[in-house]
C-alpha positions as semicolon CSV with decimal commas, in nm:
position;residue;x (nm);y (nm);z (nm)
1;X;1,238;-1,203;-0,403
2;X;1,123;-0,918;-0,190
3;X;0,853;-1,003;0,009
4;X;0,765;-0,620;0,118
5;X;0,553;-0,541;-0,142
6;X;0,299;-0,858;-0,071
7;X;0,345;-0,779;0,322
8;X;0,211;-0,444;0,290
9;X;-0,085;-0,535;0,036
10;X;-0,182;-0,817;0,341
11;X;-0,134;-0,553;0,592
12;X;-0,338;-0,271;0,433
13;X;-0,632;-0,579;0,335
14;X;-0,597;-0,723;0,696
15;X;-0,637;-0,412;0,807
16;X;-0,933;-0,289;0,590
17;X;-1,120;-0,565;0,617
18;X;-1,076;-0,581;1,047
19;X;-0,958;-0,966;0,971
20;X;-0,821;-1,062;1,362
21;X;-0,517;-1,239;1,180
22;X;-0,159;-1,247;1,320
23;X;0,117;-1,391;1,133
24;X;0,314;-1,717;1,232
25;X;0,607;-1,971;1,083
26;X;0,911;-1,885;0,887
27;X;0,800;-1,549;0,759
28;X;0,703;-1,406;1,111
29;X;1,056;-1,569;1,205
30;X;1,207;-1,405;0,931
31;X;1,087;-1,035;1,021
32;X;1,229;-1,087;1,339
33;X;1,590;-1,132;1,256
34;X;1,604;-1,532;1,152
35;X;1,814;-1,642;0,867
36;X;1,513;-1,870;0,698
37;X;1,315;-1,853;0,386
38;X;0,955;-1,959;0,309
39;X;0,731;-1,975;-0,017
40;X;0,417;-1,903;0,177
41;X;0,269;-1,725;0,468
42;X;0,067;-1,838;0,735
43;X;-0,124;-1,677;0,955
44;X;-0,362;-1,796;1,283
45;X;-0,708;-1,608;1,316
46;X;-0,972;-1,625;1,518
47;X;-1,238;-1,869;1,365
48;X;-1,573;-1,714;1,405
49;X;-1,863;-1,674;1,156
50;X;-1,789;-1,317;1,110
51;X;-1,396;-1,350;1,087
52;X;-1,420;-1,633;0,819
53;X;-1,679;-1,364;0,612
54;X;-1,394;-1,143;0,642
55;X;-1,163;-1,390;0,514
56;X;-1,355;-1,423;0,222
57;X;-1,341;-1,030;0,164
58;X;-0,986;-1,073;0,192
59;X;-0,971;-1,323;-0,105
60;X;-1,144;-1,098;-0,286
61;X;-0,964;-0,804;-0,265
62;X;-0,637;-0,937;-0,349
63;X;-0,784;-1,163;-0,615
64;X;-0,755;-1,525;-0,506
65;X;-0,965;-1,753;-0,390
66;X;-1,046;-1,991;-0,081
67;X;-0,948;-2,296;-0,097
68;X;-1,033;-2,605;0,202
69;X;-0,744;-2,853;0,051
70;X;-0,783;-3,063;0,425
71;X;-1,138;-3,002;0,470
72;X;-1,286;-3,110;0,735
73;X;-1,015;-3,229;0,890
74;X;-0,837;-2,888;0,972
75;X;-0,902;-2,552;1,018
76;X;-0,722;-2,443;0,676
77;X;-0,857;-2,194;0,497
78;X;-0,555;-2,139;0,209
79;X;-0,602;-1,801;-0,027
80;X;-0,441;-1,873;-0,381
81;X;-0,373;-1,580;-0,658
82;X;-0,339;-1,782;-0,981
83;X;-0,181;-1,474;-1,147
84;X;0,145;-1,478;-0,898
85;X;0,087;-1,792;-0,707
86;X;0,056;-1,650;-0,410
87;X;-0,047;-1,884;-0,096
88;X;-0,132;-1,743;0,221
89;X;-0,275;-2,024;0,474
90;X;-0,491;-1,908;0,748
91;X;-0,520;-2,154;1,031
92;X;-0,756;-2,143;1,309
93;X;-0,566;-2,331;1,568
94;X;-0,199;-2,410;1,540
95;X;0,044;-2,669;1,729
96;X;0,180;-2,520;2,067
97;X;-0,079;-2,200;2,085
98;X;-0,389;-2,257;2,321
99;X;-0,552;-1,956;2,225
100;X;-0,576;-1,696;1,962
101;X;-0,547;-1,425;2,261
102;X;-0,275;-1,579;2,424
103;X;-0,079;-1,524;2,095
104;X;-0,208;-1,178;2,022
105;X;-0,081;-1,104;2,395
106;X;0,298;-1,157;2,302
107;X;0,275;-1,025;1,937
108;X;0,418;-0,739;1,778
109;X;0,232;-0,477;1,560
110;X;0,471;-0,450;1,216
111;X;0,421;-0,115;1,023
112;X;0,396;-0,228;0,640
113;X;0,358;0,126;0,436
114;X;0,137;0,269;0,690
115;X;-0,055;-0,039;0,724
116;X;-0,011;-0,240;1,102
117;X;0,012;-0,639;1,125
118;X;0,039;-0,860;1,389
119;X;0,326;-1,070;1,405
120;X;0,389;-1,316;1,603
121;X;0,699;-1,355;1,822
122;X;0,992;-1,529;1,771
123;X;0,929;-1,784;2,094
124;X;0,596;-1,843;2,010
125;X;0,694;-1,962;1,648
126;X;0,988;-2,154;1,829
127;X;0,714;-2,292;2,056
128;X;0,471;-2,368;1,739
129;X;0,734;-2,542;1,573
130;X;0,848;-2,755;1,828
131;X;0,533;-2,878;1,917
132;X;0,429;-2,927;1,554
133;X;0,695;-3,169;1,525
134;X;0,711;-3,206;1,117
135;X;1,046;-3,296;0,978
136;X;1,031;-2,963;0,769
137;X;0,991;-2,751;1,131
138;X;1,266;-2,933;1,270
139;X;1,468;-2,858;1,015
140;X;1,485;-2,510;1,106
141;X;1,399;-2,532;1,509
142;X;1,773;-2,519;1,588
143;X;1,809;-2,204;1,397
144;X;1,525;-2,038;1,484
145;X;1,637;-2,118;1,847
146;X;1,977;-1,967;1,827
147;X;1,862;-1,656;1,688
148;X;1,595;-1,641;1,998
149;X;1,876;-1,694;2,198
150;X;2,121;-1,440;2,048
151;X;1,785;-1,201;2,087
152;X;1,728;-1,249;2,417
153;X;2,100;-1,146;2,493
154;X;2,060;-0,844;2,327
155;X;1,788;-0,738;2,467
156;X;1,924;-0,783;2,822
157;X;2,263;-0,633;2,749
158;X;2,028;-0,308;2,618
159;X;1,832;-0,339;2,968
160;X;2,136;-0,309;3,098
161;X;2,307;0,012;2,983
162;X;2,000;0,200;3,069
163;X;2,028;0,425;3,348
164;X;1,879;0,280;3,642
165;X;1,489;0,506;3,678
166;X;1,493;0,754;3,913
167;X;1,262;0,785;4,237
């Protein structure tokens, strides 16, 4: 399944409705290189009267509707399209993050058909997962590691070609 074509509807609602959303787990993973697959998305946002309204608009627009399946005991607020089955999970605090700014500080603004997403990066979902602990974010840790890893390298072999800046 290609996943573009739901990306850039999120993007261009995300981005219309000035939801502060930024997206996390296997499909922010995935967008940055890492073999893995997921069947929903999942996103942290900033948990504020006005930002949950927004989430609400978001519903709307793409159909679903807002669902509290752990309510009270989390901060999940999951969107579900009957029509596709769409599930995207919106989470207002997440296992190894200690602020919604601290991950917005590392993230990386995606271009989805003209529309911009944050997305979170590839340590911080490392970091997530680890902390999170759950047999099904284990399961994928040690890949999601290695392709940090192999990242990393790359990006320091690049640094290194470049021509040292001149004075």
């Amino acid at each position: 399944m290609d996943a573009q074509p739901v990306l850039s509807l999120l993007a261009r609602i995300l981005q219309q409705s000035g939801l502060e959303a930024i997206l996390i787990g296997n499909a922010a993973a995935a967008l940055q290189g890492a073999p893995v697959t997921t069947v929903d998305l999942d996103f942290l946002f900033r948990k504020t009267p006005k930002n949950v309204a927004r989430l609400k608009a978001v519903a709307k627009a793409l159909g679903a509707v807002v669902l509290r399946p752990y309510y009270p005991a989390s901060d999940l607020f999951r969107l579900v399209r009957d029509d596709d089955g769409l599930q995207v999970d919106f989470m207002g605090t997440i296992h190894g993050v200690r602020s919604f700014e601290s991950l917005r500080s590392r993230a990386q603004r995606l271009d989805f058909a003209g529309s911009a997403m944050l997305v979170a990066d590839l340590a911080d979902v490392v970091r997530s997962k680890r902390a999170a602990g759950r047999p099904r974010d284990r399961a994928v840790l040690e890949i999601l590691e290695k392709t940090l890893h192999e990242k990393t390298k790359a990006g320091q072999a690049a640094k290194a070609r470049r021509p040292p800046a001149r004075k």
